[in-house]
C-alpha positions in Angstrom: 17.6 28.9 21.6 17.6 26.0 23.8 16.1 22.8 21.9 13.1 22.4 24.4 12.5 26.1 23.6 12.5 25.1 19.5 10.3 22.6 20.1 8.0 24.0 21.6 8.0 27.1 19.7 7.4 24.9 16.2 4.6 22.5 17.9 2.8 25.9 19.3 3.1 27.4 15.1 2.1 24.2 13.5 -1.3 23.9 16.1 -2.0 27.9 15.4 -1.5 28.5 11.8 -4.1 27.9 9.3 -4.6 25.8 6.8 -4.3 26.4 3.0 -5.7 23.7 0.9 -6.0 23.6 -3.0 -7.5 20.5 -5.2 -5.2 17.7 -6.3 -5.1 16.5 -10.0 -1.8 14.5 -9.9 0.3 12.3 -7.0 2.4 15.4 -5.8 6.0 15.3 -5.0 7.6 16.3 -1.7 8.7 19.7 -3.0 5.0 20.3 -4.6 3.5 20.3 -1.3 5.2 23.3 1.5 6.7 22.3 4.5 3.8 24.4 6.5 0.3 24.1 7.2 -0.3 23.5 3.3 -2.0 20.4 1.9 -3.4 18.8 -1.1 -6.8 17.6 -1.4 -8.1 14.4 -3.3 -11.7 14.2 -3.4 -11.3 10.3 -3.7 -8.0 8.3 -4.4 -7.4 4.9 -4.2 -4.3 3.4 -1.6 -2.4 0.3 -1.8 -0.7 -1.3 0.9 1.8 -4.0 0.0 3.7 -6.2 3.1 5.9 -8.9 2.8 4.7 -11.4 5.6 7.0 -13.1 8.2 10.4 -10.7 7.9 11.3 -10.6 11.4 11.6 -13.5 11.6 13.5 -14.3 8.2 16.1 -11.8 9.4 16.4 -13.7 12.7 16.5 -17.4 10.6 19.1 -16.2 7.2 21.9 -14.7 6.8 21.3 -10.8 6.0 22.4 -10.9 2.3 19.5 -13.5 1.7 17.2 -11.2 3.7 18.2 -8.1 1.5 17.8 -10.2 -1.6 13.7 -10.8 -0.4 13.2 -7.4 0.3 14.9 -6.3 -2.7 13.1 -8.7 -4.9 9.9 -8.0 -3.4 10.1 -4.6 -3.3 11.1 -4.0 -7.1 8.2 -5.9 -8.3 5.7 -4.4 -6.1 7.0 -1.1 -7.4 6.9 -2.0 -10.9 3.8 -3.0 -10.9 2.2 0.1 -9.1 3.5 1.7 -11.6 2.6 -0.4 -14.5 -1.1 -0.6 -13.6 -1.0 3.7 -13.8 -0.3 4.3 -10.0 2.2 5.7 -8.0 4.6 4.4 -5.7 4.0 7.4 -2.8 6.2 5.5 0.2 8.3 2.5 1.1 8.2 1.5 5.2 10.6 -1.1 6.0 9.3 -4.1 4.3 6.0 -2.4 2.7 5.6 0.1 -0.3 2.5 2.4 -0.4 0.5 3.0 -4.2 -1.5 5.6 -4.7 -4.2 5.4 -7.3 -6.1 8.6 -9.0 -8.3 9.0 -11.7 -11.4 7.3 -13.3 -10.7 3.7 -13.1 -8.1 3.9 -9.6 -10.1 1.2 -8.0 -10.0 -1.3 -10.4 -6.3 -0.3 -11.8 -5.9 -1.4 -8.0 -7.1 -4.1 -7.7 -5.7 -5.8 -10.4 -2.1 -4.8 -9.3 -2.8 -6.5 -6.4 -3.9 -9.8 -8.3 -0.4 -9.0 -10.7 1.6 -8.9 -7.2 0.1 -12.1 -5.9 1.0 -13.8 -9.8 4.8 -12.4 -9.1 5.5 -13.7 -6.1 4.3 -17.3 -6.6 5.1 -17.4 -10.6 8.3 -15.1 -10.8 10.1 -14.6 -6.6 9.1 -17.9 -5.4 10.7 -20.2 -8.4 13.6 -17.9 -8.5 14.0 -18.7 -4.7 14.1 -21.8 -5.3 16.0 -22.1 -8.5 18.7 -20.5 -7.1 18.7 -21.7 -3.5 17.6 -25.3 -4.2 17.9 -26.5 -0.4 15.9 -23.9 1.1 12.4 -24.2 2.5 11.9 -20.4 2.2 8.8 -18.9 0.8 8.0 -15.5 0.2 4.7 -14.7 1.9 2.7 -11.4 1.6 -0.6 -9.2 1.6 -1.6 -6.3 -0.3 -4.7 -4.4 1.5 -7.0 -1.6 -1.0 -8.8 1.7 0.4 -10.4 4.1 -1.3 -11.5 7.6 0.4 -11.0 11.4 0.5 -7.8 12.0 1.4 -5.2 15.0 2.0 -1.6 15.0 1.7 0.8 16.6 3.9 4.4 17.6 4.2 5.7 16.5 7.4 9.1 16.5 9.1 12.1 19.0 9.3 14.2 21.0 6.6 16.4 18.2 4.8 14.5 15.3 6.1 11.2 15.5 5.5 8.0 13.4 3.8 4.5 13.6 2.5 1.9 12.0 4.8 -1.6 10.8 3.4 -4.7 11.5 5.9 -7.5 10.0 5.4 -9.3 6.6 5.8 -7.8 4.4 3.2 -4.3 5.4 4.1 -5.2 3.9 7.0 -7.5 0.5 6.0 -5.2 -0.4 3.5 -2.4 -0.4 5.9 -4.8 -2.3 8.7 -5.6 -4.8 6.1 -2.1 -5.8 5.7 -2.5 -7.6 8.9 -5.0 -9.7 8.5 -3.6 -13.5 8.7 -6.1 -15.4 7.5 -4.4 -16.9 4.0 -5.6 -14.9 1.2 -3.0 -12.2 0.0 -5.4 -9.7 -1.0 -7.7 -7.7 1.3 -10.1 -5.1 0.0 -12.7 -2.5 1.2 -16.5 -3.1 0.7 -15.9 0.7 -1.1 -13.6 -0.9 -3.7 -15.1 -4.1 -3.8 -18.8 -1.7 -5.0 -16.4 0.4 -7.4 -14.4 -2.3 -9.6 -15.2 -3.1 -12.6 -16.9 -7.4 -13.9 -13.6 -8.0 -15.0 -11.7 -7.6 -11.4 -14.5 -9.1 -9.9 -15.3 -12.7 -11.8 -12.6 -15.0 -13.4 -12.2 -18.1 -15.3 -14.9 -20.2 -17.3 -17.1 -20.6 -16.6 -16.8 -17.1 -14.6 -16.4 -17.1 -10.9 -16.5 -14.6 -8.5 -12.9 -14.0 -6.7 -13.7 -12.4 -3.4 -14.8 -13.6 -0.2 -17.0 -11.5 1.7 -16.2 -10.9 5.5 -17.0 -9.0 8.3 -13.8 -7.3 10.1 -14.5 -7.2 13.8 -11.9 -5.5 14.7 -13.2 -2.4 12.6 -17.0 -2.1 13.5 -17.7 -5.3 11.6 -16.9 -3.5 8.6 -17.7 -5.1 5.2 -14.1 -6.5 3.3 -13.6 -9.1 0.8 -10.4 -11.1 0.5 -9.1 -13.0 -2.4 -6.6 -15.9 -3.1 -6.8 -15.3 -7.3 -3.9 -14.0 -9.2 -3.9 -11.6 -12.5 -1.5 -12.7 -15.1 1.3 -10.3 -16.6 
């Protein structure tokens, strides 16, 4: 079969077949999920988005082991700490891992990873930078954007080389929020911001709130908060 042939016989199966869909309870694996029309639904889950800022152009400015040592360095504790705060760690892209967050308390769980990222990177990454690099001016920039939403999971791709795919709002938001520029390094959903708990929401004494309330523009004027705080580990 000629490959125009293959591909248009798959793309013609994939838009005809239907769909069978069953409840989700836990973050799926690849191989949980078929590589048909089969997917997973999640009557609410919680995403995280975390992006390291400014890494095309720290690959064009430092040598590529220092680059790999960032991305490395970032990457780990991001992971670690989706993990830690009872998430998952469902994707890395490049420079960006992807958390997903089920269960009674996924908002908050969340958002106070995000806070624990933020503390990482200016209490653990950054002095490291510097301790071992002493003459650099380099510092490790990011932003971590939070969704919550129904959402589906997919299997997508080919036999051997293939991923899940989350559909659904906050898959999306939380990506779209990791492009906002204005200096806070966490962005978060007027959704969340409703569903966390006192505790992820006011800090210090006496107690303060943490999050500025915006309007995004670019998204309908939608209601976000942002938030410049860090969460101790």
């Amino acid at each position: 079969m000629a490959l125009s042939d293959d591909l248009k016989s798959e793309v013609a199966r994939i838009f005809k077949d239907s769909w069978s869909e069953r409840d989700g309870r836990v973050v799926p694996d690849a191989d949980d999920v078929a590589l048909t029309n089969d997917a997973i639904n999640f009557k609410r889950a919680t995403v995280l988005y975390a992006d390291l800022s400014g890494s095309t152009s720290m690959v064009q400015k430092f040598k590529w082991q220092f680059a790999a040592e960032i991305y490395r360095t970032y990457l780990y504790c991001a992971a670690k700490l989706i993990r830690d705060s009872d998430g998952s760690v469902a994707a890395y892209d490049g420079d960006r891992v992807m958390g997903i967050f089920i269960g009674d308390y996924q908002s908050t769980n969340a958002v106070k990873c995000a806070l624990k990222i933020n503390f990482a990177v200016r209490n653990i990454i950054n002095p490291a930078i510097k301790n071992q690099y002493s003459s650099t001016d380099f510092v490790v920039k990011q932003v971590v954007g939070i969704d919550t939403s129904a959402i589906r999971v997919a299997r997508t791709g080919v036999r051997g080389h293939n991923d899940l795919v989350w559909v659904g709002r906050a898959a999306n938001y939380a990506a779209k929020l990791t492009e906002l520029n204005e200096g806070p390094e966490t962005w978060i959903t007027k959704d969340i911001f409703e569903k966390i708990a006192k505790d992820a929401k006011y800090g210090g004494k006496p107690e303060t709130l943490m999050w500025k309330k915006w309007t995004w523009s670019k998204m309908d004027k939608y209601e976000i908060y942002s938030s410049t705080w860090t969460w101790r580990i």
